[in-house]
Steps between C-alpha positions, in 0.01 A plus 500: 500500500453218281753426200371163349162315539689173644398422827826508733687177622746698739489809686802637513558761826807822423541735773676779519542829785614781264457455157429266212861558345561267810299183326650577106699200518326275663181562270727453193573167594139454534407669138699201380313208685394233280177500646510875528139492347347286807653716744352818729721740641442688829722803592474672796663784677376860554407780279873527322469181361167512374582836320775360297299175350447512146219227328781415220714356795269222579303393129640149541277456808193342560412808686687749783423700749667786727384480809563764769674435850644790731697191736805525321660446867422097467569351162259189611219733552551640167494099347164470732313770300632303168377206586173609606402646195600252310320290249669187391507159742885521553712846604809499426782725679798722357723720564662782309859308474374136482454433081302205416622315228257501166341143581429605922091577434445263272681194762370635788070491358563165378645338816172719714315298358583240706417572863817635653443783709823692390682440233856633478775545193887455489738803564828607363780729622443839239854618638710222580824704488481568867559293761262712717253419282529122474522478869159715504333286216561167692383652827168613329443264194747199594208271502416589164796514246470461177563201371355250680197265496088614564276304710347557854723687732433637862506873399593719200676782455309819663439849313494323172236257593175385368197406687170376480248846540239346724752384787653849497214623609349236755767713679276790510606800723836288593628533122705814526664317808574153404612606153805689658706182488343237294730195591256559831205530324572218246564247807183612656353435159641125513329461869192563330572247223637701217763355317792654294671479175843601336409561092820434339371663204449798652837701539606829661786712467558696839738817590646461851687772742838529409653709723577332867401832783155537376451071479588484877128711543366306282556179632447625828196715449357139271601256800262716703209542315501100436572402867214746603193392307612194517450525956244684417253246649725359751493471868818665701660135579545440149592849404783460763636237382518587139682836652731288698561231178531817249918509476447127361340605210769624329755193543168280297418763243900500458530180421187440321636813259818310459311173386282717263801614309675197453187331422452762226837428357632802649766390719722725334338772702521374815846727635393768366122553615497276848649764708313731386193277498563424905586847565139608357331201620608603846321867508187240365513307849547843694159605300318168585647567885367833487171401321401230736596651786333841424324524186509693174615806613535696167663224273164488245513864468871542477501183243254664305736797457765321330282262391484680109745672276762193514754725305570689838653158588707408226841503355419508181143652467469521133687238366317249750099600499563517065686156530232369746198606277666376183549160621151478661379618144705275268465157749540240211336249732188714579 
């Protein structure tokens, strides 16, 4: 379904298991792109979503598409049917409570065409009230806060990640797999010589848990799945010893948190989220124990369940997706 002639730049992949009320806010944000125009959106999910699309939600497009998938049980095989049917050179990832800021498209096209093979954007805490959710933010997008300098950097943040089409797919069959935690595809990437950036002109405005019981599975059920694609491939020496090494992950990540704060001027912070932030790192390690030791199990399934419909997580559900959109929206520096 084609809404302007222009030939797309970015493909950008939305995936949803129930419904497209699911994506609303997310694809607002993306109505108010900059480069809206150059852009080609992808939604996928099963027969709910497609029957609630309307053409008037996606004129600013370069074109769209609904594209049917029944695998709601794996949120990576739902990406993997996105990014096979797209069209533009670079796809682009989202989620439905990560808001790119109005300049994201428009930075991330410009620096692809440059040779990176990912190219990643700047995050920012869309409910920093909590001190759940600041110790969740720097666990997941630490690496990433805004503000802080671009240039080459040894992985980007994953969900909300942009990558060149063609080396998605020299994955082939393994896509689905590999895609389940992307910091272990994007290093496999740099083994076969791709290289990464950090777009500082590409911003993102991310909702976090909030609410400490269900961010003990989450961290556990997240330390899995990453500790388990990335053994996938090993031999059981080295998955033994990773096992045996796993309650020292925690005391690094700990202190590597702590340094991300106060490098981010936020050493105000530090009392009140670093207990919590060891506390949750800890049920991380116990995932990566159980993950290298054993596999999976059900951690992509049960991540995918809680994976959408952020509100469910919140204090303040409202108040913080509205205040989340608005200042992905109204970004003065976009």
């Amino acid at each position: 379904m084609t809404a302007n002639p222009q030939e797309a730049a970015l493909s950008v992949v939305m995936v949803s298991p129930d419904s497209f009320e699911t994506l609303r806010t997310t694809l607002t944000a993306l109505r108010r792109q900059t480069a809206s125009t150059l852009m080609e959106v992808l939604v996928v999910g099963p027969p709910a979503v497609g029957a609630d699309l309307e053409a008037t939600d996606f004129g600013e497009f370069a074109a769209w598409h609904y594209i049917e998938c029944a695998a709601t049980h794996s949120s990576a095989e739902m990406r993997v049917v996105g990014i096979r049917a797209a069209s533009a050179p670079v796809i682009a990832l989202t989620e439905d409570h990560c808001f790119p800021a109005r300049g994201w498209a428009a930075a991330l096209i410009a620096r692809h065409a440059e040779p990176w093979a990912g190219v990643g954007a700047l995050f920012r805490n869309a409910n920093p009230g909590s001190a759940v959710s600041w110790a969740n933010f720097v666990i997941e997008y630490g690496d990433w806060i805004d503000p802080q300098k671009g240039g080459e950097i040894h992985h980007i943040g994953g969900h909300n990640s942009s990558y060149k089409k063609e080396l998605l797919l020299a994955y082939g069959d393994r896509l689905p797999e590999i895609l389940q935690a992307e910091s272990a595809m994007q290093w496999d990437l740099a083994t076969r010589g791709g290289r990464f950036y950090l777009e500082p002109q590409a911003r993102m405005v991310h909702l976090n848990f909030a609410r400490f019981g269900p961010s003990i599975k989450l961290r556990y059920h997240g330390g899995r799945l990453f500790a388990a694609n990335r053994a996938h491939q090993w031999g059981f020496g080295k998955r033994l010893l990773f096992t045996v090494a796993s309650p020292l992950i925690p005391l690094v990540r700990t202190w590597r948190s702590t340094r991300t704060l106060v490098r981010s001027g936020r050493s105000n912070l530090l009392l009140r989220v670093l207990p919590i932030l060891t506390v949750l790192l800890g049920f991380d390690g116990l995932g990566e124990m159980a993950g290298y030791a054993s596999g999976a199990g059900n951690s992509m399934q049960w991540l995918t369940g809680i994976e959408f419909h952020r509100q469910r997580f919140l204090k303040k559900p409202q108040q913080d997706t509205a205040a989340a959109l608005a200042t992905a929206t109204e970004d003065k520096n976009s």
